[in-house]
PABA-522377 format. One record per residue (C-alpha): z, x negated, y; residue in one letter; residue number from 1. Coordinates in nm, 4 decimals, m for minus. Layout:
N
ATOM       up     east    north aa   i
ATOM        Z        X        Y  a NUM
...
This chain:
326
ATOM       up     east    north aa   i
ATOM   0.0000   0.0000   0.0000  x   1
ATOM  m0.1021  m0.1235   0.3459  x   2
ATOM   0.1066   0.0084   0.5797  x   3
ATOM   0.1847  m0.0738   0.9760  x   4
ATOM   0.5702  m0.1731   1.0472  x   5
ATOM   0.6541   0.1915   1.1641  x   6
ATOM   0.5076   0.3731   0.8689  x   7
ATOM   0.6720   0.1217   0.6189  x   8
ATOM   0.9964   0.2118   0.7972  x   9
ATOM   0.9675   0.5696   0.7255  x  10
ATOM   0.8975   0.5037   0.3794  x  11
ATOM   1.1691   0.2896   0.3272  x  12
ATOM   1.3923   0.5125   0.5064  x  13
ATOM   1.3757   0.8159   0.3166  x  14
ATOM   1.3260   0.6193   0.0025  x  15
ATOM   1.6571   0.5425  m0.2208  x  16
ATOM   1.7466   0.1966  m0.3042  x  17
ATOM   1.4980   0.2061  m0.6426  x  18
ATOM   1.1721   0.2863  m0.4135  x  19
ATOM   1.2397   0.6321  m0.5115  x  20
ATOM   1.1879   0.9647  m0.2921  x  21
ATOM   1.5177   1.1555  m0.3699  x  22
ATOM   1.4543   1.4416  m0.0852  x  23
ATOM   1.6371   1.7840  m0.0418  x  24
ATOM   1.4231   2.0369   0.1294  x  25
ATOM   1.5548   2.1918   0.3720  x  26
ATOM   1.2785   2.3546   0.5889  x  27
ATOM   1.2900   2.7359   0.4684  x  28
ATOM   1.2528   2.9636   0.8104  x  29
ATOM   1.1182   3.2853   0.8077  x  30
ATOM   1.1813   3.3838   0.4082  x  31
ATOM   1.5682   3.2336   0.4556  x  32
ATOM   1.6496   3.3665   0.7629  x  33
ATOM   1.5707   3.7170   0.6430  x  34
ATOM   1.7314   3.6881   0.2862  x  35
ATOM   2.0328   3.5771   0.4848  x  36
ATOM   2.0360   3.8891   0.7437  x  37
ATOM   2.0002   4.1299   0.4522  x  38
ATOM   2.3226   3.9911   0.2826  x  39
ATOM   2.5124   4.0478   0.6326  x  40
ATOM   2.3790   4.2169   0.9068  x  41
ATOM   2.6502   4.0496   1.1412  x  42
ATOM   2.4650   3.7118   1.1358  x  43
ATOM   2.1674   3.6893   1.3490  x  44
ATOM   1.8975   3.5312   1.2061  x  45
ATOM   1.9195   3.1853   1.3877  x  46
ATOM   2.2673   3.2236   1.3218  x  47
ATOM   2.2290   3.2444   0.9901  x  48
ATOM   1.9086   2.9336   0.9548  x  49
ATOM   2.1214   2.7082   1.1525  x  50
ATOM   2.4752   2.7333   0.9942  x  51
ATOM   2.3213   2.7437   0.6238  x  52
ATOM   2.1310   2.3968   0.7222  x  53
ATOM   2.4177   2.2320   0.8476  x  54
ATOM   2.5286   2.3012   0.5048  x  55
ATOM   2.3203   2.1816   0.3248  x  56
ATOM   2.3241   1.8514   0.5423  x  57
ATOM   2.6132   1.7559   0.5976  x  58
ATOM   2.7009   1.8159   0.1916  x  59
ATOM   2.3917   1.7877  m0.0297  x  60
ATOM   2.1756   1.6013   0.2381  x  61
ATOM   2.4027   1.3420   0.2418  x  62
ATOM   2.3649   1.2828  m0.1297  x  63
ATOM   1.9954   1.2422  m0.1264  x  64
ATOM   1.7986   0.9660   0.0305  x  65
ATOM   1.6079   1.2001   0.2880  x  66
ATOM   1.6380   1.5313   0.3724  x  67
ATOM   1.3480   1.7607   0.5216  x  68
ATOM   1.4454   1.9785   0.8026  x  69
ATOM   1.2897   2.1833   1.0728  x  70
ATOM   1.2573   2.0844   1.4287  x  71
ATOM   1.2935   2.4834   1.5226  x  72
ATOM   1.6628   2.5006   1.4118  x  73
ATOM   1.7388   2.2078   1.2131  x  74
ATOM   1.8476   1.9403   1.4615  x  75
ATOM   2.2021   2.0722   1.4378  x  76
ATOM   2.1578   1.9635   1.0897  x  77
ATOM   2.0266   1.6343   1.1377  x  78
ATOM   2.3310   1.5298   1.3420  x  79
ATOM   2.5544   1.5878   0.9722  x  80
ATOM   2.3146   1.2950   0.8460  x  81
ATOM   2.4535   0.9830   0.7685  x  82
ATOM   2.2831   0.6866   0.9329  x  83
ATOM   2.1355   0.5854   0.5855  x  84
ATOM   1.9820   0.9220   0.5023  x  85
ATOM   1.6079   0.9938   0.6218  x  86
ATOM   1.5140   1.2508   0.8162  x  87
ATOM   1.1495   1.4034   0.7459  x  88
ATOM   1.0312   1.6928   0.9691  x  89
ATOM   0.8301   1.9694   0.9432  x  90
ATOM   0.5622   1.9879   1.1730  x  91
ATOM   0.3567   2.3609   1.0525  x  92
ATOM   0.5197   2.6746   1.2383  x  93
ATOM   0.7022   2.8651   0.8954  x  94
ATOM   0.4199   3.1104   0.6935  x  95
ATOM   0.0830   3.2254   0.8081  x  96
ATOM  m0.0589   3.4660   1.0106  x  97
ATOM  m0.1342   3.7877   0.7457  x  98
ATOM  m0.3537   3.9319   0.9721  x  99
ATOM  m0.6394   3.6835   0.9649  x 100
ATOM  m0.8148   3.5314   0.6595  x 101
ATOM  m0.7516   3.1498   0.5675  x 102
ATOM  m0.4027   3.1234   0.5799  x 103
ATOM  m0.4925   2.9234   0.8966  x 104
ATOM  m0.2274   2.6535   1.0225  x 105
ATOM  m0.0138   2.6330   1.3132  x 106
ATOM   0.2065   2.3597   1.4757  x 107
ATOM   0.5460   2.4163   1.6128  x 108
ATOM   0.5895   2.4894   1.9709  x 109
ATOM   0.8024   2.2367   2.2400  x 110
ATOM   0.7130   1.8886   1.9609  x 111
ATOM   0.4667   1.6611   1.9199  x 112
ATOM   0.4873   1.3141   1.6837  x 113
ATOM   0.5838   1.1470   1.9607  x 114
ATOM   0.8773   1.3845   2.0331  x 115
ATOM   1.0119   1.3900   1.6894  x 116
ATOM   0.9991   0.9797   1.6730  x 117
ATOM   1.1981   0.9319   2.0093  x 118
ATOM   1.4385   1.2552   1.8120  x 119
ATOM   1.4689   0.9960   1.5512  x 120
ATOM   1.2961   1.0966   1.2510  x 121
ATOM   1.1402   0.8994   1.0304  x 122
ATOM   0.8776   1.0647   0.8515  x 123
ATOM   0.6473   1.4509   0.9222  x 124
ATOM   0.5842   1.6832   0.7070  x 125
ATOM   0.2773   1.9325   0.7211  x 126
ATOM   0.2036   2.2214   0.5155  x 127
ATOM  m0.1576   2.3277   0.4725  x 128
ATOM  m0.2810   2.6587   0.2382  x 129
ATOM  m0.5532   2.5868   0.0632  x 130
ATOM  m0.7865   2.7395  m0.2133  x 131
ATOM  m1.0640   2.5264  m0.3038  x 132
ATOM  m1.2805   2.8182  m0.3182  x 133
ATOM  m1.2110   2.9610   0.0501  x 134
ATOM  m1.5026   2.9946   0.2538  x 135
ATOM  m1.6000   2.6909   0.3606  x 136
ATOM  m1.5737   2.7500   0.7149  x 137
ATOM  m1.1662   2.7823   0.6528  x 138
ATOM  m1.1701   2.4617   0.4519  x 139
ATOM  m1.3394   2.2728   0.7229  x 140
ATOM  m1.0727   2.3887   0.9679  x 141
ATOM  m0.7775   2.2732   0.7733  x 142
ATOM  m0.9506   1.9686   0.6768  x 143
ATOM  m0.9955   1.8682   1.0601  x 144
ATOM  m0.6735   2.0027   1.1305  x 145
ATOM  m0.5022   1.7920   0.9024  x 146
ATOM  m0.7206   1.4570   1.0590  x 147
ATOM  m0.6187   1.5183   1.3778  x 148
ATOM  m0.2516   1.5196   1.2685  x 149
ATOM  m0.3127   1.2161   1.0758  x 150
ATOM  m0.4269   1.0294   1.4121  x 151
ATOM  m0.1512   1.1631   1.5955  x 152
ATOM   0.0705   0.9904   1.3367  x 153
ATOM  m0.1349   0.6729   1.3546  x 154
ATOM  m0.0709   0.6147   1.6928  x 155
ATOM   0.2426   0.6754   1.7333  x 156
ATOM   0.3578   0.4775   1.4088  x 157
ATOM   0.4526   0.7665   1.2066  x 158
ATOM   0.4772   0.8459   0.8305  x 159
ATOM   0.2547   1.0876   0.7396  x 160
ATOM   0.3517   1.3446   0.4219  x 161
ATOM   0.0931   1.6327   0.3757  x 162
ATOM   0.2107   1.8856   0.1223  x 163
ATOM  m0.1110   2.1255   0.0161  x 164
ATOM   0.0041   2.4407  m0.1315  x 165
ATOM  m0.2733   2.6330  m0.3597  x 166
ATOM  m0.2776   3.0281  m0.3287  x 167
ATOM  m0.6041   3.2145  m0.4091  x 168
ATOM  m0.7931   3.3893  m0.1109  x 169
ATOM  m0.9145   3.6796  m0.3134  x 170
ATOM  m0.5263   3.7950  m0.3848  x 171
ATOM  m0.4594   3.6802  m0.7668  x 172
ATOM  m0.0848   3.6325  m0.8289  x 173
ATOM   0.0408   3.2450  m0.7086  x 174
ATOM   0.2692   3.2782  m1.0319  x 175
ATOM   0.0501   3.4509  m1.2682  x 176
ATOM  m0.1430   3.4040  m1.5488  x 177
ATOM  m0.5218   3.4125  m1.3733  x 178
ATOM  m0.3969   3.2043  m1.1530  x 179
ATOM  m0.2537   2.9422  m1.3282  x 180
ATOM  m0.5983   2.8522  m1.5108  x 181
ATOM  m0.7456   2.7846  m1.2235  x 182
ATOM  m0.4563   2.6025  m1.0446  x 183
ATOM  m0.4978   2.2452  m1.2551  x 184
ATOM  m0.8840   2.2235  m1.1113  x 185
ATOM  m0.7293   2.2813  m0.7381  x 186
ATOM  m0.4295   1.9923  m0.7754  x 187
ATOM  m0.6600   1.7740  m0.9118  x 188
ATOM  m0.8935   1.8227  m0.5154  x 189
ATOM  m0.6297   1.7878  m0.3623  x 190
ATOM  m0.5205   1.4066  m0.5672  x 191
ATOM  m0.8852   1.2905  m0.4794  x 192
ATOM  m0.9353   1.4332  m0.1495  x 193
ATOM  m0.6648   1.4120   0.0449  x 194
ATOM  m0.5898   1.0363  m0.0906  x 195
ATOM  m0.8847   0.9423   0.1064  x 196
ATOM  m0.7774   0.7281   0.4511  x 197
ATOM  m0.9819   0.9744   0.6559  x 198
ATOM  m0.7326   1.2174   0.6261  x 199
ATOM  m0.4337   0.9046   0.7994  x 200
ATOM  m0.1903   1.0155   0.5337  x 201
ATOM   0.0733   0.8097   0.3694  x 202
ATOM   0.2314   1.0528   0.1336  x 203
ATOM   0.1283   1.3733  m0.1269  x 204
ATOM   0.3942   1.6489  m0.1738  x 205
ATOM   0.2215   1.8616  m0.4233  x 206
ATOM   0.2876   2.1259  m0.6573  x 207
ATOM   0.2295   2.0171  m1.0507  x 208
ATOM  m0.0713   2.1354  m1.1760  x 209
ATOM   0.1161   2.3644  m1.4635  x 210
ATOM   0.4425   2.5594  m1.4116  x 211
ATOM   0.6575   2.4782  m1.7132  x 212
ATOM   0.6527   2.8542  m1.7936  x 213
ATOM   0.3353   2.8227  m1.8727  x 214
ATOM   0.3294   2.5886  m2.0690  x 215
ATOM   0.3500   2.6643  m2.4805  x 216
ATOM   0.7016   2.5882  m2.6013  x 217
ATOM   0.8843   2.7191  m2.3646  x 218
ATOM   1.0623   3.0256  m2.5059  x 219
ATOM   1.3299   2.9484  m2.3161  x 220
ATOM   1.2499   3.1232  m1.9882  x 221
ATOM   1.2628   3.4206  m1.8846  x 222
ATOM   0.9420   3.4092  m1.7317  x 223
ATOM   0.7861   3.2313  m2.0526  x 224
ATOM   0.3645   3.3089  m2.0215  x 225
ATOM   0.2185   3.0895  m2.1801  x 226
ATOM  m0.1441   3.0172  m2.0396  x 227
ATOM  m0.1936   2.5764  m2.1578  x 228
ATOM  m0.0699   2.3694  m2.4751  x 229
ATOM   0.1500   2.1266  m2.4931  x 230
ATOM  m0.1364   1.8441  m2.4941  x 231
ATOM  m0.3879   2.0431  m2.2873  x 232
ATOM  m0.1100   2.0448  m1.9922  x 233
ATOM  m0.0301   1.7446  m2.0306  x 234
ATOM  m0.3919   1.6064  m2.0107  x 235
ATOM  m0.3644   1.8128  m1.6429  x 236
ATOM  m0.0298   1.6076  m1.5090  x 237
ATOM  m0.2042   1.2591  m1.6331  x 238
ATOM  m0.5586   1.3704  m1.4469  x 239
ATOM  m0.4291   1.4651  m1.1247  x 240
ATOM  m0.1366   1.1955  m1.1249  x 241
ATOM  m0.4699   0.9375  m1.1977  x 242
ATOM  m0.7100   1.0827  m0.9003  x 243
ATOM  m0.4640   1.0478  m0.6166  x 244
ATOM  m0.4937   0.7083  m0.4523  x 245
ATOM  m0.1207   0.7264  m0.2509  x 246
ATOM   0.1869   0.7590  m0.3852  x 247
ATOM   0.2716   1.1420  m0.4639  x 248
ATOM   0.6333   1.3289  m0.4949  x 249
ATOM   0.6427   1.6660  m0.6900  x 250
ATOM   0.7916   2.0009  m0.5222  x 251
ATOM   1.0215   2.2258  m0.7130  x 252
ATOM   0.8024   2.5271  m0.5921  x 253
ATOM   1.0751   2.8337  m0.6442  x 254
ATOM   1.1773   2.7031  m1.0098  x 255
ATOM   1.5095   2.7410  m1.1303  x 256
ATOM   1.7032   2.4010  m1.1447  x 257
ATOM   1.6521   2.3873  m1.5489  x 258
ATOM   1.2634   2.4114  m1.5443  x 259
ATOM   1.2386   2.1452  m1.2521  x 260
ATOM   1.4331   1.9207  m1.4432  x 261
ATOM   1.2310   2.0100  m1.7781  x 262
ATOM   0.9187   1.9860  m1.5559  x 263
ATOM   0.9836   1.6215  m1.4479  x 264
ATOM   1.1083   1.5157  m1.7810  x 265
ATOM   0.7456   1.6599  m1.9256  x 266
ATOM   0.5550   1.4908  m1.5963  x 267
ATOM   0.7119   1.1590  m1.7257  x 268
ATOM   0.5912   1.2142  m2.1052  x 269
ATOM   0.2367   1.3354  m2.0021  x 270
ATOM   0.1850   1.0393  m1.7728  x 271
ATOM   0.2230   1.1105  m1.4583  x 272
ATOM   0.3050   0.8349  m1.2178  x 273
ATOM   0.5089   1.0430  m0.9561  x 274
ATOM   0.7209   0.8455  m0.7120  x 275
ATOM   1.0180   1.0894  m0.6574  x 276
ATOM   1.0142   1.4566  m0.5210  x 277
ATOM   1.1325   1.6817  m0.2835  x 278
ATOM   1.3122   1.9945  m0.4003  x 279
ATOM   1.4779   2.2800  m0.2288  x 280
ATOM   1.5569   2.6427  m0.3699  x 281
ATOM   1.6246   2.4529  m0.7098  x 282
ATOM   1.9165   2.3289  m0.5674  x 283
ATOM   2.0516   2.5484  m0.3105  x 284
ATOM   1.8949   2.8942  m0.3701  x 285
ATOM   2.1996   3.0642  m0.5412  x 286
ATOM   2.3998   2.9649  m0.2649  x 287
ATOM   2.2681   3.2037   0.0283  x 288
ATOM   2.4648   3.4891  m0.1166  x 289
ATOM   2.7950   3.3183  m0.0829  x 290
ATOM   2.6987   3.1824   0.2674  x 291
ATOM   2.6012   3.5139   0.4191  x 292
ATOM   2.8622   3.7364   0.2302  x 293
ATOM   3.1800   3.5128   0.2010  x 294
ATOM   3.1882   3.2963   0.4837  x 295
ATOM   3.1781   2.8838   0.5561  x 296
ATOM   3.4564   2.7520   0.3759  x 297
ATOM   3.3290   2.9398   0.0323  x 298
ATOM   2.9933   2.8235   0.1298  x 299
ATOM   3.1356   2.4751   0.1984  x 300
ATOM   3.3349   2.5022  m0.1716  x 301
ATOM   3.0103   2.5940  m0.3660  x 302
ATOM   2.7945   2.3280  m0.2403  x 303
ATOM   3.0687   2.0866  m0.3223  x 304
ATOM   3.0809   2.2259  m0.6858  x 305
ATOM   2.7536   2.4368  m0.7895  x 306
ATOM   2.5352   2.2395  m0.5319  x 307
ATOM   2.6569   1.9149  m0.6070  x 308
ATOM   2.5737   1.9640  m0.9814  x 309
ATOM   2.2912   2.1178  m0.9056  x 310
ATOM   2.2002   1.8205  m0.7133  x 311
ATOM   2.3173   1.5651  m0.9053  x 312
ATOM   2.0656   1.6722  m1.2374  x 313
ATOM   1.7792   1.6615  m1.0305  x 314
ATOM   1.8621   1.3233  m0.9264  x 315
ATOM   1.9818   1.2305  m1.3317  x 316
ATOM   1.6168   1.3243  m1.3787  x 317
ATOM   1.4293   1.1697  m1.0852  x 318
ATOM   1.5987   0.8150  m1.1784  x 319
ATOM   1.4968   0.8615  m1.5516  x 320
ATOM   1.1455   0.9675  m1.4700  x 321
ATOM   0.9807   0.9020  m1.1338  x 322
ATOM   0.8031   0.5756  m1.0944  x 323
ATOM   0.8628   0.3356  m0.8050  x 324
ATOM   0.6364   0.3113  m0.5607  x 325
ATOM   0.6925  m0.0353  m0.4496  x 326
């Protein structure tokens, strides 16, 4: 990897001491903040966003090597950092306009790169939808969209994560069954085409080509539909893992904190050179009903407990499975 002083900085920064990404996500907006209002209608909704993030920082954040937070409501959060945990920030405004076709991106208002290095982070996220077989006009937006963030974070010395989520534009099911044959074919555009410089990024977030439910075997879960074998998904993990050309961390995507850990374990065996990940609602999703309904200090007791162990298996799992990307 040939990166300038500033970008190696990032990296290193919200890196563990292995050359491991160990990140908690922490971005959630729109989704959380209403989840957390419909528990208790006494908590306004930045209320609610910003007290649940500080949270999560100043317990589980702290544990990780980086934590990704919002510039909208999440610099009270960042201030519960400890000096040696990075700070990644979202740069996409939460969701997508539902009105218009192409799930089209949007930055956040009152920040630019430069803005959120002098704030002190050390890394941007940005989230782009994206279904390879959108008209092409939509592509073509999001493709220069994601450029011109890509220069913005060249010149002002920034690492540079893009996280590509699929979805399909004619309306199948993200989680089902139609949906999941195509989704290998889409992760694998987005290893190849987004690892080229182009693009200015340093960093893939991206979703694994096959959910664990669907993958045969897996009896386990409740949501068990099987759609790949064993060696067929596998053959998916190794593909994609062997197109991208940067370094890539994997996404827990709304999986319970068993399959994420199953998934990485089955990442590792398939082949898949991953170099950490960066996982959210695995770890902290059960918690938003004690937060809203019983107050801070039983908040504070279940991320010091539940949390914690939630935590502390995806990070048993990272070490034993992730490759380095040094």
């Amino acid at each position: 990897m040939q990166l300038t002083p500033g970008k190696r900085k990032g990296l290193e920064a919200i890196s563990n001491e292995n050359n491991i990404v160990l990140a908690t996500a922490m971005d959630q907006r729109g989704s959380l903040g209403k989840i957390i209002t419909s528990y208790n209608g006494a908590i306004s909704y930045e209320e609610g966003l910003a007290g649940f993030k500080e949270g999560i920082s100043e317990v589980l954040g702290n544990q990780s090597s980086s934590l990704l937070l919002d510039p909208e409501y999440g610099w009270p959060a960042a201030a519960k950092l400890n000096k040696d945990v990075g700070l990644i920030m979202a740069y996409e405004k939460t969701g997508y306009d539902a009105t218009e076709k192409g799930r089209l991106p949007n930055l956040v208002d009152f920040y630019s790169i430069r803005d959120l290095v002098e704030k002190g982070a050390h890394a941007v996220k940005l989230l782009v939808y994206y279904d390879t077989a959108e008209e092409e006009k939509y592509n073509d937006i999001k493709k220069t969209f994601i450029k011109r963030v890509g220069d913005e974070c060249r010149q002002n010395d920034m690492f540079f994560i893009l996280e590509p989520v699929s979805y399909d534009a004619s309306g199948l099911d993200a989680k089902g069954v139609d949906f999941a044959k195509r989704k290998p074919e889409i992760i694998e555009f987005f290893m190849e085409e987004f690892s080229k410089e182009v693009y200015g990024i340093d960093l893939l977030k991206v979703e694994v080509p096959v959910s664990i439910y669907h993958i045969e075997g897996n009896e386990q879960y409740d949501n068990y539909a099987p759609v790949f074998s064993k060696e067929d998904a596998a053959g998916f993990y190794r593909t994609c893992s062997e197109k991208s050309k940067l370094p890539f961390i994997y996404l827990s995507g709304g999986v319970t904190n068993d399959q994420f850990v199953d998934t990485l374990y089955f990442a590792k065996e398939a082949g898949a050179a991953f170099n950490g990940c960066l996982c959210g609602r695995a770890i902290w999703k059960d918690g938003v009903k004690t937060f809203a309904e019983d107050g801070k200090k039983a908040f504070q007791d279940w991320l010091e407990t539940t949390g914690t162990e939630n935590l502390n298996k995806v990070i048993k799992a990272v070490n034993e499975t992730a490759t380095p990307w040094k």
